[in-house]
C-alpha positions as CSV (number, residue, x, y, z in Angstrom):
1,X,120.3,-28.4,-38.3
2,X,123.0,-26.1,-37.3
3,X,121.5,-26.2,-33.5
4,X,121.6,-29.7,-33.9
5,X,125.0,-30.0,-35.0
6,X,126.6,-27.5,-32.5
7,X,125.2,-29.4,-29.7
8,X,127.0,-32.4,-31.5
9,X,130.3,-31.0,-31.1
10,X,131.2,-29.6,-34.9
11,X,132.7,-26.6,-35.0
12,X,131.4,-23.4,-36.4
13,X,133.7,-23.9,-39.7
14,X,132.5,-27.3,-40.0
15,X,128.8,-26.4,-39.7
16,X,129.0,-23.3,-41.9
17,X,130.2,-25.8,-44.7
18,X,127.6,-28.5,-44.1
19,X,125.0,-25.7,-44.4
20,X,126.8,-23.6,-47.0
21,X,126.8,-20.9,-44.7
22,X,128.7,-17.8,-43.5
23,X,130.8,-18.9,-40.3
24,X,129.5,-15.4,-38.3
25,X,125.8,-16.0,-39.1
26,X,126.4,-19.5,-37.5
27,X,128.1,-17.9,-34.5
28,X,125.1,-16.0,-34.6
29,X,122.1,-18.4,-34.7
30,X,123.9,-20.3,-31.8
31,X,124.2,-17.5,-30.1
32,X,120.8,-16.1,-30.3
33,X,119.4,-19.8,-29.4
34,X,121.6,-19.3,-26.2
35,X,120.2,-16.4,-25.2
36,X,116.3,-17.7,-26.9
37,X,116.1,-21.7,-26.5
38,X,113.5,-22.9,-28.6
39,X,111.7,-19.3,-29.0
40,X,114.5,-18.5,-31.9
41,X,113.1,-21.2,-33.9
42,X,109.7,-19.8,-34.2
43,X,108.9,-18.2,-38.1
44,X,108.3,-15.7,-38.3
45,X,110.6,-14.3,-35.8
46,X,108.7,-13.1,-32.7
């Protein structure tokens, strides 16, 4: 959801509140599936 939403064009504020998350572990997941693609979304982490 929040890789979906970022490539939607919300901003990290408006994503951490539709996920009820922490705005710097949204900056993180987005970053990490920057660097990742796809591989980030594997569980568990590789």
């Amino acid at each position: 959801m929040v890789v979906l939403a970022s490539a939607g064009g919300n901003t990290v504020p408006a994503i951490a509140r539709l996920v009820q998350a922490d705005e710097d572990t949204i900056r993180q997941l987005i970053h990490r599936f920057n660097e990742m693609g796809m591989a980030c979304l594997e569980f568990p982490p590789l």
